[in-house]
N, C-alpha and C positions, 0 to 999 in steps of 0.2 A: 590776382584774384582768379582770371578766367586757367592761370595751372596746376591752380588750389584746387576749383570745381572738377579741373577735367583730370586729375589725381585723387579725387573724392570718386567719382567715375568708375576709375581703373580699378579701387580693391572693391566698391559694391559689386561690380563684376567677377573679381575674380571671387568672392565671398558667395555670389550666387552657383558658380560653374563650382566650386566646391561641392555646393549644397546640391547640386544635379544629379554630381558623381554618386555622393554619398547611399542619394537615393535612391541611385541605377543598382545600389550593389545587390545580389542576389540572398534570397532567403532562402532557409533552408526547405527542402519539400519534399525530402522521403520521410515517409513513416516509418517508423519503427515501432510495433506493435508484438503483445505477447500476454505472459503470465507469469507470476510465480506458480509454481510446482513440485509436488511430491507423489512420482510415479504417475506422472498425469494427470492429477487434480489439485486444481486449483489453491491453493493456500489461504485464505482470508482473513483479511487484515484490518486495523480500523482506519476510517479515510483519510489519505494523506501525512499516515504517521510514518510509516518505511517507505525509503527510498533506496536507489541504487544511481553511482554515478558514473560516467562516461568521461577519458579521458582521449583527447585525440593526441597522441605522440609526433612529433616535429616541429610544432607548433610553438614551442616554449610557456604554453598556458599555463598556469599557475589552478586555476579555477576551473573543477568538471563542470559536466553537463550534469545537474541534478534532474533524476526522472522517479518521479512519485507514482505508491502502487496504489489504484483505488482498494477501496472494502472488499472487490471479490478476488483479487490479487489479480487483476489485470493492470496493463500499465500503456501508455502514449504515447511518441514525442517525434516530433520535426526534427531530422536531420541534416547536414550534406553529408554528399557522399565522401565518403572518406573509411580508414581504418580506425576503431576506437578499442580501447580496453575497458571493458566492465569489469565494475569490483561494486560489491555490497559492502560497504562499512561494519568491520566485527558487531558493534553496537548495535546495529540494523535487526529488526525483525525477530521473532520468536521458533529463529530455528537457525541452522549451521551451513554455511558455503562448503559446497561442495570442492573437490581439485576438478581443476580444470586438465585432461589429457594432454593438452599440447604445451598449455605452460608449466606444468604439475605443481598448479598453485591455486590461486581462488581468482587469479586476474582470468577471465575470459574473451578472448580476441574475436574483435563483432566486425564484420567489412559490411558497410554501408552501399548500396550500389542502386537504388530505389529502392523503392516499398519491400518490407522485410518482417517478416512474420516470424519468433521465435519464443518459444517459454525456454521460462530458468528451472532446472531444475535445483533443488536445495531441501534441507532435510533437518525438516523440523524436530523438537520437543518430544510434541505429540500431537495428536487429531483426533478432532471432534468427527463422533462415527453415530449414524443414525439419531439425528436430533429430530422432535416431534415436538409440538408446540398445541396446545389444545386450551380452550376459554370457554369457561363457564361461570357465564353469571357476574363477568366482569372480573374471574381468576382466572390467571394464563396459566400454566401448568408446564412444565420442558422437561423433558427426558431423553438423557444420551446417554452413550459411553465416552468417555477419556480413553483415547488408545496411548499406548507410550511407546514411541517411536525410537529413541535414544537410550540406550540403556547399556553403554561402556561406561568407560571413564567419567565420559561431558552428559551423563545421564542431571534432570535436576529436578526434584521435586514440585508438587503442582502447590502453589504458594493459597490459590482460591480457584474456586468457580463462578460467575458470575451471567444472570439472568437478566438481559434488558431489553424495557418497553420504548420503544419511540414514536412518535409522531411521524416523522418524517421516514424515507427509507435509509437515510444515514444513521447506524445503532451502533452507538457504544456506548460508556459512562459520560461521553461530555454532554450531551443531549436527551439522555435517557427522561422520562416521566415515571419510570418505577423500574426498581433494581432490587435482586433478592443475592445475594452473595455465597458463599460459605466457604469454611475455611477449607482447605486442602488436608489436613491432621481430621476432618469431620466425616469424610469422605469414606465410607465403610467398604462401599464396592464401586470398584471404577468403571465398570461395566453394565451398572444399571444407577445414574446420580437424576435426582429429581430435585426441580426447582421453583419455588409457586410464589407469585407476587400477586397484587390487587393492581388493578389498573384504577387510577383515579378519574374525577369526573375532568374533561377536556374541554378548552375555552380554545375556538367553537368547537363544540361536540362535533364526532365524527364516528362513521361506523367499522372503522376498522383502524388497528394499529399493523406497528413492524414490530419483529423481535426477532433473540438472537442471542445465543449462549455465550461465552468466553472462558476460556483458562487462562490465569497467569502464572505464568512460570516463576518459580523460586529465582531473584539474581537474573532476571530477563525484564527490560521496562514493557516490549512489547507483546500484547495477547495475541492467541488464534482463536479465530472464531467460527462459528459455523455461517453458511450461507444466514441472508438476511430471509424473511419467509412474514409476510403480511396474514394478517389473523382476521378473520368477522370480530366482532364483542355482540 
């Protein structure tokens, strides 16, 4: 009995000095910080719908690092240091990877070394160019232009445009409280498109909402939107 107990002893011991180790091991604590981008502004995106992933080479990992781009196309995440490869998934976002110079590919080589501040640049569709957002009377009103960015081969038609009201500063279709749409074939000038919804009554009522236009690209899942921009009613 008493080399039973004092063998009961021995692995809660070594079960705990496991759990010591486990806890001593270090987390990651460089930031890596940035944007997407086209020619230095900002791309924006709806929240948490495109990512981009990080591969660290040597490792034998099977599984990247997924880093998610918020709505103004900035992005976050805790590193070690280390060497990684960024790649955007083809499927990823409403616009086209760039070649990378050094790799003459879309893989992009990131060295991790502390805190590290970088945008992507990448090259979208199109962009939304002077959007104006005006309410009267409880009708919100948007006017912008559609610029078209692409236009070789991987050029793609604008599939709709889309007008949304939200509560919150998070705007897109998933949350919107009024959405005015139209189709892309409706679309007579791309350079002056108007868009007008009613805002309905709010539970609790509130004195101002967000809004915020969209295009969807023909054969693209993801929109570009304009910045978010909060309205009086």
């Amino acid at each position: 009995m008493k080399a039973n107990i004092q063998y009961a002893i021995f692995i809660a011991l070594g079960v705990l000095s496991a759990s010591c180790k486990k806890d001593n091991y270090k987390v990651p604590s460089s930031a890596f910080t940035g944007r997407l981008v086209y020619q230095g502004e900002p791309v924006n995106v709806s929240y948490n719908d495109v990512y981009f992933e990080l591969w660290e080479p040597g490792w034998g990992k099977s599984t990247p690092i997924v880093v998610n781009v918020s709505q103004d196309g900035s992005f976050s995440s805790l590193l070690f240091n280390a060497a990684y490869k960024l790649v955007i998934p083809a499927a990823q976002g409403p616009f086209r990877s760039l070649t990378d110079k050094t790799t003459n590919s879309d893989t992009i080589p990131l060295t991790v070394s502390g805190n590290l501040t970088r945008d992507i640049e990448v090259l979208p569709y199109y962009m939304i160019r002077h959007p104006k957002f005006v309410a009267t009377a409880r009708k919100v009103t948007a006017t912008f232009a559609a610029e078209q960015i692409i236009k070789d081969a991987n050029a793609r038609d604008i599939e709709r445009v889309s007008l949304y009201i939200c509560k919150t500063q998070f705007v897109d279709g998933r949350n919107s409280v009024a959405t005015k749409d139209m189709s892309g074939s409706d679309i007579t000038n791309p350079a002056g498109i108007s868009l007008q919804t009613d805002v309905p009554a709010l539970v609790p009522e509130q004195k101002t909402v967000f809004a915020r236009v969209g295009i969807k690209i023909a054969g693209v899942e993801d929109m570009i939107y304009s910045p978010v921009q909060e309205i009086a009613l």
